[in-house]
C-alpha positions as CSV (number, residue, x, y, z in Angstrom):
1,X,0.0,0.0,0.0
2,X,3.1,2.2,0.9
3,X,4.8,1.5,-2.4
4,X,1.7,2.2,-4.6
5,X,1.9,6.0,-3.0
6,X,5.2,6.5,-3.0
7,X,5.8,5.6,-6.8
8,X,3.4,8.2,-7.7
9,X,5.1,11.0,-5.8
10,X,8.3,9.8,-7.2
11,X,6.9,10.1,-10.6
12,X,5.9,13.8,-10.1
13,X,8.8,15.1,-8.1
14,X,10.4,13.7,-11.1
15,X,8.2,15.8,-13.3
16,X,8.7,18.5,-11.5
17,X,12.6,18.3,-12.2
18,X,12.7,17.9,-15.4
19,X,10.2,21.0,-15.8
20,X,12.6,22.9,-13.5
21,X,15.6,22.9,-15.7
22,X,17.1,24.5,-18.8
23,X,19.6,24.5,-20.8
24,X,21.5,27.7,-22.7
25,X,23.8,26.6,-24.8
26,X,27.0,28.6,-26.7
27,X,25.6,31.2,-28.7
28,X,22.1,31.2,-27.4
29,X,20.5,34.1,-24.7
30,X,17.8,33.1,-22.3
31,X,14.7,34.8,-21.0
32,X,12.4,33.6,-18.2
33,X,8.6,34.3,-18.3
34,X,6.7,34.5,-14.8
35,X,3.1,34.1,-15.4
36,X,3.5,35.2,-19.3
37,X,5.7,38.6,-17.8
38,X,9.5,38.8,-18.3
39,X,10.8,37.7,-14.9
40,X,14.6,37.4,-16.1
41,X,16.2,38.1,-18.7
42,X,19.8,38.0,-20.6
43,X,20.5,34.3,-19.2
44,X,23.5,32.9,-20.4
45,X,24.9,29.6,-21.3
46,X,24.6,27.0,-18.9
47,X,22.2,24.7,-16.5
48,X,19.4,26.9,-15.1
49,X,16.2,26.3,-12.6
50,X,12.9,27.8,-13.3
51,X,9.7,27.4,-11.0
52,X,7.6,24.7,-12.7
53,X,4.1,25.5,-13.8
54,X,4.7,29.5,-13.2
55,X,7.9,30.1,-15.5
56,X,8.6,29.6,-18.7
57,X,11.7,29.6,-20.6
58,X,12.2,30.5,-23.5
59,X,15.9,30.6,-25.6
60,X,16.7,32.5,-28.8
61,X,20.0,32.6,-31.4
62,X,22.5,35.2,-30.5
63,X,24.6,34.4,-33.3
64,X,25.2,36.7,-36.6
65,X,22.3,35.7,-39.0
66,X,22.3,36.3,-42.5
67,X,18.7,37.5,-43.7
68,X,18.3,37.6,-47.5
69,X,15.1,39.7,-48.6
70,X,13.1,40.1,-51.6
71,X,14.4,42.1,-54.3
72,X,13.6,46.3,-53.8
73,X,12.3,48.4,-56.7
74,X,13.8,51.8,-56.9
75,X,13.7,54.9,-58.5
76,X,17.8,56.6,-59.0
77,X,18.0,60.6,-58.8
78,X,17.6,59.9,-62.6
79,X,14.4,58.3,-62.5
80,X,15.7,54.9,-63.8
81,X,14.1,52.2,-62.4
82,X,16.4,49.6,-60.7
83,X,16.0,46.2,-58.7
84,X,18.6,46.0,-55.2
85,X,18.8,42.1,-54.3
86,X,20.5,42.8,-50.6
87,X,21.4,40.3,-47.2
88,X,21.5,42.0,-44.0
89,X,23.9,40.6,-41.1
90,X,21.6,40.9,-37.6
91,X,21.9,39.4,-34.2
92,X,19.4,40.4,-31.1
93,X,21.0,43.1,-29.3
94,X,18.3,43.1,-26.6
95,X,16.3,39.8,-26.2
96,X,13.9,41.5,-23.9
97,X,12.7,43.9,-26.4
98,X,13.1,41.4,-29.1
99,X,10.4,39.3,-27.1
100,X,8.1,41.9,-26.3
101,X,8.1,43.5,-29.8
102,X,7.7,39.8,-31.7
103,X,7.1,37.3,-28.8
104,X,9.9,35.6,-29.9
105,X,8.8,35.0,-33.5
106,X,12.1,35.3,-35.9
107,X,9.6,35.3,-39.0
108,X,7.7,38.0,-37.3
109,X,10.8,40.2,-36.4
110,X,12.4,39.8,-40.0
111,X,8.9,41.3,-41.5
112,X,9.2,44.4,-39.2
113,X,12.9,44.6,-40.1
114,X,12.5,44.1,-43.5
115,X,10.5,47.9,-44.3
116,X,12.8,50.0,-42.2
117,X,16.0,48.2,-44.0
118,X,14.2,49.1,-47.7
119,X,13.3,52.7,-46.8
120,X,16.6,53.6,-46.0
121,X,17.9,51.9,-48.4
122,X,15.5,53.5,-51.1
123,X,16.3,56.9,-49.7
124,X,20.2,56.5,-50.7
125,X,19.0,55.0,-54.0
126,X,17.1,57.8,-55.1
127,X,19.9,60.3,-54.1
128,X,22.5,58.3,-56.4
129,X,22.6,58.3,-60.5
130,X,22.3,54.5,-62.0
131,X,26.0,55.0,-62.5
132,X,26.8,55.9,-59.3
133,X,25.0,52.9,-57.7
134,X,26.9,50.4,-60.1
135,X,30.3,51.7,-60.3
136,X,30.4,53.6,-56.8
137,X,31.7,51.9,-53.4
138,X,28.7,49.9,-51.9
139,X,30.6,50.0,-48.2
140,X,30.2,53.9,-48.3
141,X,26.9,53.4,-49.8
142,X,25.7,51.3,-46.5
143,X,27.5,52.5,-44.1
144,X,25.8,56.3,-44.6
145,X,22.2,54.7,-43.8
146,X,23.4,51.7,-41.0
147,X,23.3,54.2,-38.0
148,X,19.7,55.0,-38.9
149,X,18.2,51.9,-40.2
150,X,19.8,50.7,-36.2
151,X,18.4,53.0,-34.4
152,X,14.9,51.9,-35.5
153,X,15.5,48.4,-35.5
154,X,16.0,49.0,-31.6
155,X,12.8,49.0,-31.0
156,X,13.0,45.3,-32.1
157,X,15.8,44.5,-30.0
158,X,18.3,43.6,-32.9
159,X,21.1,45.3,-34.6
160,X,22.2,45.3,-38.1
161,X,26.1,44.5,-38.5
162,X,26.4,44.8,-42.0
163,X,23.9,44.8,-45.5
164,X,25.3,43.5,-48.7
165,X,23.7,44.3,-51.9
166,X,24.3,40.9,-54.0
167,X,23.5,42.5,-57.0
168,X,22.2,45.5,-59.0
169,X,19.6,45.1,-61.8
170,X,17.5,46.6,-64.3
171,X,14.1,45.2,-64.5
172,X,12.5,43.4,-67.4
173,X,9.8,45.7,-68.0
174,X,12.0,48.9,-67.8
175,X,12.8,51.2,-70.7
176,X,16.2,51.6,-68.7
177,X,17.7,48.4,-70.2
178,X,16.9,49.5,-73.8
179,X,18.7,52.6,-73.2
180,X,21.5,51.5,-71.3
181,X,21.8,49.3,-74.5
182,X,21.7,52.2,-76.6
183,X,24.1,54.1,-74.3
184,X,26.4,50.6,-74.8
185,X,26.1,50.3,-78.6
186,X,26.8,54.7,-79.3
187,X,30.0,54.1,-76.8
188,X,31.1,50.8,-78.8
189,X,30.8,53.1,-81.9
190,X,32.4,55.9,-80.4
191,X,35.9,53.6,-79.1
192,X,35.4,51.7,-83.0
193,X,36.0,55.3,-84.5
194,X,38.5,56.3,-82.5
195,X,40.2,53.0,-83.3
196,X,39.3,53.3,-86.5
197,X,40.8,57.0,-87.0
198,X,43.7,56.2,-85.4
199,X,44.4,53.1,-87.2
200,X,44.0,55.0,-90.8
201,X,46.6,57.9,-89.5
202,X,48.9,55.3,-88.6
203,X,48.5,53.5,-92.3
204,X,48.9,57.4,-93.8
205,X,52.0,57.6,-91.7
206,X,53.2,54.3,-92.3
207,X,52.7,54.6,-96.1
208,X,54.3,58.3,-96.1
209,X,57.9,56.6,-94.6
210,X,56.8,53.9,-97.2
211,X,56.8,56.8,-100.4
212,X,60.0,58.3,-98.7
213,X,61.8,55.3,-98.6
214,X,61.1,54.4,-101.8
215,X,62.0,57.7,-103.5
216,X,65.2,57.7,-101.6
217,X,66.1,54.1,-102.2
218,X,65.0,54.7,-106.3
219,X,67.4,58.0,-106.6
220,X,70.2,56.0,-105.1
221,X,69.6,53.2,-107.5
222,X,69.2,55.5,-110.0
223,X,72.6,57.6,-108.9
224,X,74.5,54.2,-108.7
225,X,73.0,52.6,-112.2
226,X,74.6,56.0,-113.7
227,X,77.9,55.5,-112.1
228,X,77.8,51.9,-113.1
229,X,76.9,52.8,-117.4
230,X,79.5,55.7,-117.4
231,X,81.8,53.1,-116.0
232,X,80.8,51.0,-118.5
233,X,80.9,53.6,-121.5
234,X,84.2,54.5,-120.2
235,X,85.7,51.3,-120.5
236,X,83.8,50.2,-123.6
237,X,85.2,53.3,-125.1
238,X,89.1,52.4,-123.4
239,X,88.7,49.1,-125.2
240,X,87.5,50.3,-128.5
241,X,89.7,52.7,-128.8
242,X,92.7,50.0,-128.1
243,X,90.8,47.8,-130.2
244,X,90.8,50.6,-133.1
245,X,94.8,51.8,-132.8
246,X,95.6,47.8,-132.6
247,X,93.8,46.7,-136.2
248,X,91.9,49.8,-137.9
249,X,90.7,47.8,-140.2
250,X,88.9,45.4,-138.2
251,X,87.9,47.9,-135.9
252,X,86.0,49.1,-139.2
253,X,84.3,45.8,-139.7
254,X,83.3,45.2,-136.5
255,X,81.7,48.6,-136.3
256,X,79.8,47.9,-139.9
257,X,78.3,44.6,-138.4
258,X,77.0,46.3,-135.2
259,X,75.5,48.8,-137.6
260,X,73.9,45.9,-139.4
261,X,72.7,44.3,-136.6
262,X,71.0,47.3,-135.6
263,X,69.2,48.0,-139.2
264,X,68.0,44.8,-140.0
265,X,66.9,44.0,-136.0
266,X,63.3,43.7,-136.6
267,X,63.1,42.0,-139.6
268,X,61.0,43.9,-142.0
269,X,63.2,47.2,-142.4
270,X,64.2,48.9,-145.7
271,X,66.9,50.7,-146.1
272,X,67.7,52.8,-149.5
273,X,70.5,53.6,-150.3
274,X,72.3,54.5,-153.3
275,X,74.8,51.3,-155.1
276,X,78.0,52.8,-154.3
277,X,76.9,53.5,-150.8
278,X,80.0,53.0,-148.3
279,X,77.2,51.4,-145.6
280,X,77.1,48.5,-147.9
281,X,80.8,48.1,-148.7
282,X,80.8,44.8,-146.1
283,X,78.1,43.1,-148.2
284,X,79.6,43.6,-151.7
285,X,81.1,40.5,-153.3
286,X,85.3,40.2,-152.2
287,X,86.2,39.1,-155.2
């Protein structure tokens, strides 16, 4: 009869145990309701006791978390139409205003987080040109709207470490994308001109030195092929002339056969001449 009461009474000091204790692990931050009110808060890691029945515990991530969000639609100070896809790096900063502004819901607290992050983030966009956003430093471009997109995420008990934009883009629908096209194609042209332009004054250049080198190269040709015939002449004219004082006579014949050679060249020429003709005096009979 004593055993049948006492197993029962083990059972629920048992119970009562287990519902007594918690566990905060590395990383982790807990907060103790009493009655459904914050009794204690900013618990850290470890074994802890609560009173069964009355508290509750409850234990949350204290960790960095990286929160990606839906894509923002902008307007730039140009009124181009852009898409931001950004991550934010938060943590909870204060677990008991964290609790009491989302009950502890992290989906809850990232949909309140989510409108202040894109406001302030829409405010830089519309103050920068497309270009600027694109080609300008994005760690300058956070860090000037971080203080104020924290100081109202306080009121959710978190903090934002850092916010990445992953990328920049033009949306489907826009007209920007046809006329950053455009803009693309007219500055293609523009560089393909340029190239162009300077490619044809180098060839103009090139073929200048070209002319020049050719009209010097053909007058020193020219200068030396002169040199080289008077040479020639000269000693032609030498060795005619030793030819002439060594055998007149055949100097004579030789000379009368050139002259032939010369006349009848092509062939078809006629020659008149009168019968006693001293041309012909070669071609007479030697009899």
């Amino acid at each position: 009869m004593r055993l049948n009461f006492v197993i029962p009474v083990l059972i629920v000091v048992l119970l009562g145990l287990m519902g007594s204790v918690y566990v905060v692990r590395e990383g982790q931050v807990g907060l103790v309701l009493n009655l459904g009110r914050v009794a204690r808060t900013d618990i850290g890691p470890g074994l802890h006791f609560k009173i069964p029945l009355i508290e509750t515990a409850r234990v949350f991530d204290r960790r960095f978390d990286a929160s990606a969000f839906s894509p923002e639609r902008s307007l730039t100070s140009e009124r181009k139409d852009v898409s931001v896809d950004f991550v934010a790096i938060v943590f909870i900063s204060d677990v008991t205003a964290f609790f009491r502004a989302t009950s502890g819901n992290e989906a809850d607290a990232k949909l309140r987080l989510e409108p202040i992050i894109k406001n302030s983030l829409r405010n830089e966009i519309n103050a920068n040109t497309l270009t600027e956003l694109v080609s300008g430093n994005r760690s300058e471009f956070v860090e000037r709207q971080l203080p104020a997109i924290n100081e109202a995420a306080k009121s959710l008990g978190m903090q934002i470490v850092d916010i990445r934009l992953k990328q920049i883009d033009l949306p489907t629908d826009s007209e920007v994308i046809g006329q950053v096209y455009d803009r693309m194609r007219a500055e293609r042209r523009q560089v393909a001109a340029a190239l162009r332009a300077e490619g044809e004054e180098q060839a103009r250049a090139i073929r200048g030195q070209a002319d020049r080198e050719q009209v010097v190269l053909t007058a020193e040709a020219e200068r030396d092929a002169q040199t080289l015939r008077g040479e020639g002449d000269a000693e032609a004219t030498r060795i005619y002339g030793d030819a002439a004082g060594r055998d007149p006579g055949f100097y004579a014949f030789q000379r009368s056969l050139e002259a032939y050679r010369a006349a009848f060249q092509s062939g078809d020429s006629v020659i008149v001449l009168e019968r006693g003709d001293p041309f012909l005096q070669y071609m007479r009979s030697d009899r």
